[in-house]
C-alpha positions, 0 to 999 in steps of 0.5 A: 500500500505504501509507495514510499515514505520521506522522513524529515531530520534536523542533520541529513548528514548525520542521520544518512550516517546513521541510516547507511549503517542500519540499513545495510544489514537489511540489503539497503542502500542510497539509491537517489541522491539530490541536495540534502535529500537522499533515498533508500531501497533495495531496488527502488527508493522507497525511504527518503531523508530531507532537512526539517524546514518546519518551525516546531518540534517534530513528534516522534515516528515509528519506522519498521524495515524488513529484515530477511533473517533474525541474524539480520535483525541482530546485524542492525541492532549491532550497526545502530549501537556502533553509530552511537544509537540507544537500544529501545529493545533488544533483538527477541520474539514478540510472540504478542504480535505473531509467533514469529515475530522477531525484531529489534527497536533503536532511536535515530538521531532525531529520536524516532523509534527504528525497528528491523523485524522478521517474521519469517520462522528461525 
């Protein structure tokens, strides 16, 4: 249902750091690249990064990425803590969700709630 998703950060640079980290576990990558925004896919951009150019502060997001594998999930997890990322909750089965429902959760620079999850069986 989605097509894609923008999500905008206080520090492009600082979140693309963060972002090429995480996500390159789950198989993706920048993909797109034009003055302060970049996007990132497997394929095809489907997940972009823009500067904030609203007053105000930004409510927190919840942002799920796919994983293939639970080694996967664990790969992200060990990205984001090497870029500096606070651990929301560690890499487990969320059996209150489905039985095989495996994923790990971090903040982002701008304090989003990031998660890689599988839900393929071990």
């Amino acid at each position: 249902m989605i097509d894609h998703l923008s999500v905008q950060v206080r520090d492009v640079a600082a979140s693309a750091a963060f972002y090429d980290a995480v996500l390159a576990p789950l198989g993706g990558r920048r993909l797109l690249e034009f003055p302060g925004v970049i996007g990132y896919g497997r394929e095809r951009p489907d997940f972009w990064l823009g500067p904030t150019e609203s007053p105000g502060t930004a409510r927190e997001v919840h942002l799920a990425f796919a994983a293939d594998s639970r080694a996967a999930v664990q790969a992200f997890r060990d990205a984001a803590v090497a870029a500096g990322a606070e651990v929301l909750h560690e890499p487990r089965l969320w059996p209150e969700y489905h039985a095989t429902y495996f994923g790990a959760f971090v903040r982002d620079p701008d304090g989003n709630n990031v998660e890689a999850v599988c839900h393929n069986p071990e």
